[in-house]
ZAMARGU-4260 file (C-alpha; in steps of 0.2 Angstrom, whole numbers, plus 5000, padded with zeros to 4 digits):
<rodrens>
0) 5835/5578/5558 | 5818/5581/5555 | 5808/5588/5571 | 5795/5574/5579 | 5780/5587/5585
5) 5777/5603/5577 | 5769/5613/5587 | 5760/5633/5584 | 5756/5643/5601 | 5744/5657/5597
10) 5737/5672/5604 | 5719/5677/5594 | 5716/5694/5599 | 5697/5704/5594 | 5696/5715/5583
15) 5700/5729/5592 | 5716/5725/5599 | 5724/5716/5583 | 5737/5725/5575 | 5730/5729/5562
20) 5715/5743/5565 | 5715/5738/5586 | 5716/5754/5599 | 5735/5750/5604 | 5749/5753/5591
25) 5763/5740/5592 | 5775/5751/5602 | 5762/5752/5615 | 5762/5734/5619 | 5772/5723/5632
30) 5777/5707/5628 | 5763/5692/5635 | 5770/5680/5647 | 5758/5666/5641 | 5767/5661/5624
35) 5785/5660/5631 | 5778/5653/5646 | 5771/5638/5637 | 5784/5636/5627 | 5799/5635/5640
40) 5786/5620/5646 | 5788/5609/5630 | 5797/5593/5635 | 5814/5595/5629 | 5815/5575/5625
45) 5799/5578/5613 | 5813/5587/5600 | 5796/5600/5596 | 5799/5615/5585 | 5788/5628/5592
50) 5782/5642/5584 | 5773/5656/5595 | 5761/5672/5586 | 5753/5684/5598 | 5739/5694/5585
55) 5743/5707/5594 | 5758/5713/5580 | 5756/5699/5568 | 5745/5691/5557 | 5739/5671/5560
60) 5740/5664/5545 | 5727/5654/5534 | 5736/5639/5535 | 5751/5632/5547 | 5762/5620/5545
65) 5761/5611/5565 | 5752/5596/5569 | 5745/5602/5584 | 5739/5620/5588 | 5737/5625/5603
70) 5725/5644/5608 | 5725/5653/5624 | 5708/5665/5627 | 5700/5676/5639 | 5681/5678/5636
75) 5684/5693/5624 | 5693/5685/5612 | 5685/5670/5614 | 5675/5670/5598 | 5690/5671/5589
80) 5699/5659/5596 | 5683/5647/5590 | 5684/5654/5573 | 5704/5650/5573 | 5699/5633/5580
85) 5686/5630/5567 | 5699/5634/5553 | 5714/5623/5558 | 5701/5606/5566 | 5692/5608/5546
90) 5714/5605/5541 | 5715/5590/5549 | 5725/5599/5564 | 5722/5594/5582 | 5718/5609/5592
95) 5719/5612/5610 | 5711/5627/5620 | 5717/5634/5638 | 5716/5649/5645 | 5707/5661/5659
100) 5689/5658/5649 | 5692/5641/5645 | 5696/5639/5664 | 5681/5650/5670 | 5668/5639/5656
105) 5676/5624/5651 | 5660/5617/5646 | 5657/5632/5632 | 5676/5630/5625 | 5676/5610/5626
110) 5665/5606/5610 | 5677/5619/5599 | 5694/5610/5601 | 5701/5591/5603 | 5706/5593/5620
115) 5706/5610/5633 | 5716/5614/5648 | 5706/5619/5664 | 5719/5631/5676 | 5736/5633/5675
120) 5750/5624/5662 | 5764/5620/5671 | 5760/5600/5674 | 5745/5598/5661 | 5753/5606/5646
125) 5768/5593/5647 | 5756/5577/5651 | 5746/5582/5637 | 5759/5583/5626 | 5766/5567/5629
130) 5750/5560/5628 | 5746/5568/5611 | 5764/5559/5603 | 5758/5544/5610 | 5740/5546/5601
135) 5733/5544/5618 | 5726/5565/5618 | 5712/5565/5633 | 5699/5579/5629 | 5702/5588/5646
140) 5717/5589/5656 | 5713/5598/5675 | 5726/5606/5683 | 5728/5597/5700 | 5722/5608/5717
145) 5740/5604/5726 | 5752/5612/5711 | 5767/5623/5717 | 5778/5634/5706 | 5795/5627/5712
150) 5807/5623/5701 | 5798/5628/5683 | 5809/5635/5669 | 5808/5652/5666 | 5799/5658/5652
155) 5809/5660/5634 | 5805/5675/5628 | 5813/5671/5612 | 5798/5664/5604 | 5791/5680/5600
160) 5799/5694/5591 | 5806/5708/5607 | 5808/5721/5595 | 5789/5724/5590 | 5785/5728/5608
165) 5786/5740/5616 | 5797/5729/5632 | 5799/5713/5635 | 5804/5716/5653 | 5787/5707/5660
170) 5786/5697/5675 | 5776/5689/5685 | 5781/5683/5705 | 5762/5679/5712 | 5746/5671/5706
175) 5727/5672/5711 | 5724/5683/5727 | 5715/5680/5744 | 5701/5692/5739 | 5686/5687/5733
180) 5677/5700/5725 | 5662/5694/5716 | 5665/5702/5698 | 5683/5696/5698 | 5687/5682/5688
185) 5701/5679/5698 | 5696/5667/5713 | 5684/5658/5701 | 5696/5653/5690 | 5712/5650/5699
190) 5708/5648/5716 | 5720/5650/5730 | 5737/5662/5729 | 5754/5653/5725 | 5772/5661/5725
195) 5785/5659/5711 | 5800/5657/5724 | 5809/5673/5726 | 5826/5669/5719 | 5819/5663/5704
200) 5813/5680/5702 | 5827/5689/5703 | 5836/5676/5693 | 5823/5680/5679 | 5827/5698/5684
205) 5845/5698/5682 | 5847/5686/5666 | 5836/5699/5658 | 5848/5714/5664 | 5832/5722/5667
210) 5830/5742/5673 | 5812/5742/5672 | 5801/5728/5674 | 5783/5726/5673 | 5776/5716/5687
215) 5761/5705/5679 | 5755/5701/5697 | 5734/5702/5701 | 5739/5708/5718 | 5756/5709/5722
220) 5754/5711/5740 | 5741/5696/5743 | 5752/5688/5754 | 5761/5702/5765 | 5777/5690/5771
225) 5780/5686/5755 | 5777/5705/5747 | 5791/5710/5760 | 5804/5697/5757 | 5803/5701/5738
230) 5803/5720/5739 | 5819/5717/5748 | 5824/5704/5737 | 5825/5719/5721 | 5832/5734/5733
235) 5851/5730/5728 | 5845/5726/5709 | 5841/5745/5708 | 5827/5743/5696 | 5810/5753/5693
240) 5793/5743/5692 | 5775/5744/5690 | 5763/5733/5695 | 5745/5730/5702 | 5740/5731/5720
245) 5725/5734/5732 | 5721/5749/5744 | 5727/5740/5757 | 5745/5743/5753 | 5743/5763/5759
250) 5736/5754/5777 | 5754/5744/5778 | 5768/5759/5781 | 5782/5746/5784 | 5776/5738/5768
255) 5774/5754/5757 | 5792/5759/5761 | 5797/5745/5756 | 5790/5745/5742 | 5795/5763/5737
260) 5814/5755/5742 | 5814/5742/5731 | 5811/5752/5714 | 5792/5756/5714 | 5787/5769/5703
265) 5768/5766/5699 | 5753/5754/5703 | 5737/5750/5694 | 5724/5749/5709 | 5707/5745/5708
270) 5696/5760/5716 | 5680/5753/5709 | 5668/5763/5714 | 5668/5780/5725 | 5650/5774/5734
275) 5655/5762/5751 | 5637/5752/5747 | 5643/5747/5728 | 5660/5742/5739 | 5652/5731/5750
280) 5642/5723/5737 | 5654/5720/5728 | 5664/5708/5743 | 5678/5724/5743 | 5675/5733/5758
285) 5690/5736/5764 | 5692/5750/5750 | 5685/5763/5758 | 5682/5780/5746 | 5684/5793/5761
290) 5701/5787/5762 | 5707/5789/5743 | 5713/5805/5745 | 5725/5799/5757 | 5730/5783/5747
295) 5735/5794/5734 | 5745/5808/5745 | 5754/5791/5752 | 5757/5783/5736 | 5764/5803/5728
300) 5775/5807/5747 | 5783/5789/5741 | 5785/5793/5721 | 5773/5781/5716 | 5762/5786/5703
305) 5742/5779/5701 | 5733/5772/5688 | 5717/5773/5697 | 5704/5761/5689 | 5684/5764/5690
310) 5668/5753/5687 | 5650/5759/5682 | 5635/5752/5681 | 5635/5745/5699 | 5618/5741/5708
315) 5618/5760/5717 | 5625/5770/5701 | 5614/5782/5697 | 5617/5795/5683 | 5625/5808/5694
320) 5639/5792/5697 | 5649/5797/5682 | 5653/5817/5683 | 5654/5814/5700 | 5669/5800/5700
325) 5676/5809/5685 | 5678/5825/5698 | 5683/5816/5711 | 5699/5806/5700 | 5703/5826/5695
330) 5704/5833/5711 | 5713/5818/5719 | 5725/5820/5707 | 5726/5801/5700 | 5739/5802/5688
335) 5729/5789/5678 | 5712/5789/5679 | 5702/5774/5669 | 5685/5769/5668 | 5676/5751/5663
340) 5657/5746/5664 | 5653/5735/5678 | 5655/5716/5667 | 5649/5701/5673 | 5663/5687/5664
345) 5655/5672/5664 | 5660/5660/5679 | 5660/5675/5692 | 5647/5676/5704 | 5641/5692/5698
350) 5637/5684/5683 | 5629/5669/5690 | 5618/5682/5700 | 5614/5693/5688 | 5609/5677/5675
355) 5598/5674/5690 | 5590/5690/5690 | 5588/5687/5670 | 5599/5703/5668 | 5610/5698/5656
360) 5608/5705/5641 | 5621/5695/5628 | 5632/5681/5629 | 5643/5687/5614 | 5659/5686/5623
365) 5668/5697/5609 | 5657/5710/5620 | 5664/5708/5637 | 5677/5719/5638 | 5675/5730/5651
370) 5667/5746/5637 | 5653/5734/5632 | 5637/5736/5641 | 5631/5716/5641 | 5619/5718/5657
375) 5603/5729/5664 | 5609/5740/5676 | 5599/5743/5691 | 5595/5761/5693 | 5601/5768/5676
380) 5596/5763/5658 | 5608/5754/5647 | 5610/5770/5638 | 5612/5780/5650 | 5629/5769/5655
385) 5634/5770/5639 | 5636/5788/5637 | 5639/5792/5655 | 5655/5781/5655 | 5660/5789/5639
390) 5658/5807/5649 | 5668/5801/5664 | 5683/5798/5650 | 5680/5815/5641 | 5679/5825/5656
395) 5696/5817/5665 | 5704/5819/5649 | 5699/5838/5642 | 5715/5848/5643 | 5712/5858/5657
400) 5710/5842/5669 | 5727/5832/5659 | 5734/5850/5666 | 5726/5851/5683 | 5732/5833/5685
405) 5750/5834/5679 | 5752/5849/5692 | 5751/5834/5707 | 5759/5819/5694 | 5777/5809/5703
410) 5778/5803/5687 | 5795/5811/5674 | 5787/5824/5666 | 5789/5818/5648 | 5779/5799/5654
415) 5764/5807/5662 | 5763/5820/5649 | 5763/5806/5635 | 5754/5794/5644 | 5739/5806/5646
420) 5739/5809/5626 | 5735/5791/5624 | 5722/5791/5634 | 5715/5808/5630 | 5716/5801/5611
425) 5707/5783/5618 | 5694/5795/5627 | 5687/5804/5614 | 5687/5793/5602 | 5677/5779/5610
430) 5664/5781/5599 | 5676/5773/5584 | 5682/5761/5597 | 5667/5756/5607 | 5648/5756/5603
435) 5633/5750/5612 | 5622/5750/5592 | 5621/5731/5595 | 5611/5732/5608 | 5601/5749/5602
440) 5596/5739/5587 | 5588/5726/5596 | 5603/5713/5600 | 5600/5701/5616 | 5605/5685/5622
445) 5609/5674/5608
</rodrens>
C-alpha cells in the first residue's frame, strides 16, 4: 500500500562541517538527536515514510522524492538551509523550517519556507502535520509556554545510518538552563528549564545497552534536585558519560560525588573568560577565574577530565588576553583547552546591544560560528582578534604544552593523547579552516 505523506528530514550543514572537505571526518561525529527526534514524533496514523539526511556524512540530493521537506538550522548554517529551501519551494515541494535560529529570528526564516516552527517539536511538529494532510498548513506554529516532556517517544535512531558515526549513544535528560547569560542563545530561545522524566532516561539508556553515552544537556546540573536524582538514577547502569555543566558543580561536594558515582568521566564547561569584569558583564558571575585551578584539581581528584572552553573579544580583552589565557589553560592543566571569538547570534542580548552600539560588523550568518569575527571589539582591532585567538590555539597545542598537559590528564592515556592530535591538527591549521579576508577586503553588513 502506497504511503500517504512522504516526508524528508534534513540536517544542512556549512561548508565546513559537511562531509565532504568540513573540519571533522565522519568517525569523529556523534549522531544528532534532532532527526530521530522528529521522526519518532510523526503520527503513526499519518502512514508517513520518513526519510532523514544529516549533511554531516552524506550528500542532499538535487531532487527528493517527499511532498513535504522539512530543515532544521542554527544561525551558521542557516544560509544553506535557505539555499535548500529555495531548491525544493522552486520543485513544487512544501517546506517547513525549525530550529535554534528559526526560533531565536523567526522573522528572518519566515519568508524562505511555507510554514516555520518557533521553540520545540514535540506538540507543533504533529499539529502541523495533520494540518498539512488536511491542506490546512498555517505558516507558523508556536510552541506553547506550558509544554512538559512527559510521556514523548523516545527518539528512533534508526533513521540515520549508526555506523557512519562515530556513536550513536547521545542523549539528552534536560532542556534550557536557569542562567542567563547575555551571549547565550539559550534563555532567548527556549526559555525556562524542563526535565525529560528520569525513568524515561534510563529506559532510553538501557534499550540502547549503552556503556558510554554522551549527555547532550546545556547544563546538566541547572536544576540540582533533579541533577541528584538522575546521577543516582545511572550508578547501578555502570556506564561512563560526558556532558556539559557550569563551575558551579565544583561548589556542590554532595553533587560532584555523585556525579563521579554515577559514571562521569568528563565535562565541557564554559570558563569564558579569565578576567572577573568580562564575567560580570557577561551575566556569569558566579565563575569566578581565582577559583579555576581548584575546579580542575576537584573535577581530576574525582577522574573527570575538562574540556575547558574560552571566549575572546570581550569588552575588557586586550591583546595581552590571549597568551595570557593560553598560559593559564597550560598550567591548570585543562585536559581540553578550546577557544571561540566572543559571537553575538542574533536574538541574544549581546547582539541586540552591540547592534545598538552599531558594532556589528556582518549579518552573514554562515559567519557566526564562534572562529568568525562579525563585530568590533572594544579595546583591540578586528585583526588583532583574529590572530590572537589563532595564537591562543597554536600555543596550548605546540608539543611541549600537549606534553605538559597529558602529565596532569584523568583521561586513559590513549584518548587524551588522540584527542589532543585532533586539536593540535584543527589549531594549526585554522588558516585553511577559518579566515577573517572577508572582512580584511572590505566586507560589512549586507
Amino acid at each position: 500500500m502506497k504511503n500517504s505523506l512522504r516526508i524528508a528530514l534534513l540536517s544542512p550543514k556549512g561548508p565546513l562541517y559537511r562531509h565532504r572537505g568540513g573540519i571533522y571526518p565522519r568517525n569523529l561525529r556523534y549522531m544528532p538527536l534532532t532527526l530521530p527526534t522528529l521522526a519518532a514524533l510523526v503520527p503513526a496514523d499519518l502512514n508517513a515514510e520518513v526519510r532523514c539526511i544529516d549533511e554531516g556524512i552524506q550528500d542532499i540530493p538535487d531532487d527528493l522524492d517527499a511532498d513535504l521537506v522539512g530543515l532544521t538550522a542554527i544561525t551558521g548554517t542557516a544560509p544553506r538551509a535557505y539555499e535548500l529551501a529555495r531548491r525544493f519551494r522552486s520543485q513544487g515541494k512544501s517546506v517547513v523550517l525549525g530550529g535554534p535560529h528559526v526560533t531565536l529570528v523567526p522573522d528572518d526564516a519566515q519568508p524562505h519556507a511555507d510554514s516555520i516552527v518557533v521553540g520545540y517539536a514535540e506538540e507543533e511538529w504533529p499539529r502541523l502535520l495533520r494540518d498539512f494532510v488536511r491542506g490546512k498548513l498555517k505558516k507558523r506554529y508556536t510552541q506553547a509556554s506550558d509544554l512538559v516532556l512527559t510521556g514523548r517517544p523516545l527518539p528512533d535512531r534508526s533513521v540515520l545510518p549508526r555506523w557512519k558515526y562515530l556513536t550513536l549513544h547521545v542523549f539528552e535528560a534536560t532542556r534550557g538552563c536557569i542562567h542567563g547569560c547575555e551571549f547565550c542563545v539559550v534563555p532567548s530561545a527556549w526559555g525556562r528549564p524542563m526535565h525529560t522524566p528520569i525513568d524515561a532516561v534510563v529506559e532510553d539508556l538501557r534499550r540502547m545497552r549503552t556503556r558510554r553515552a554522551i549527555f547532550l544537556d546545556l547544563n546538566i546540573i541547572a536544576d540540582q534536585s533533579y541533577a541528584e536524582a538522575l546521577f543516582r538514577a545511572l550508578i547501578p547502569l555502570r556506564i561512563q558519560w560526558f556532558g556539559l555543566a557550569t563551575t558551579r558543580i565544583c561548589d556542590r561536594p554532595v553533587l560532584l560525588d555523585l556525579a563521579a558515582r554515577s559514571g562521569c568521566r568528563g565535562l565541557l564547561i564554559g570558563l569564558e573568560s579569565i578576567r572577573s569584569s568580562n564575567l560580570r558583564s557577561l551575566r556569569k558571575g558566579f565563575n569566578h577565574p581565582e577559583n579555576y585551578h581548584q575546579v580542575v584539581s576537584r573535577l581530576h581528584e574525582r577522574g573527570i577530565a575538562i574540556q575547558g572552553c574560552f571566549v575572546f573579544g570581550l569588552d575588557d580583552d586586550t591583546p595581552d588576553i590571549f597568551m595570557e589565557t593560553a598560559r593559564f589553560a597550560v598550567d591548570a592543566g585543562i585536559d581540553l583547552p578550546r577557544f571561540a571569538v566572543a559571537t553575538p547570534f542574533p536574538g541574544t542580548p549581546l547582539y541586540t546591544r552591540l547592534e545598538r552600539e552599531q558594532r556589528i560588523t556582518s549579518r552573514n550568518w554562515e559567519l557566526y560560528d564562534g572562529q568568525h569575527v562579525v563585530f568590533r571589539p572594544l579595546k583591540m582591532t578586528i585583526q588583532e582578534l583574529d590572530e590572537g585567538t589563532r595564537q591562543a590555539w597554536e600555543f596550548a597545542y605546540s608539543w611541549p604544552n600537549i606534553v605538559r598537559r597529558l602529565r596532569h590528564t584523568v583521561a586513559p592515556l590513549p584518548v587524551a593523547v588522540s584527542a589532543n592530535l585532533g586539536y593540535r591538527h584543527y589549531a594549526f591549521n585554522l588558516d585553511r579552516f577559518y579566515t577573517c579576508d572577508w572582512i580584511l577586503q572590505g566586507g560589512g553588513a549586507p
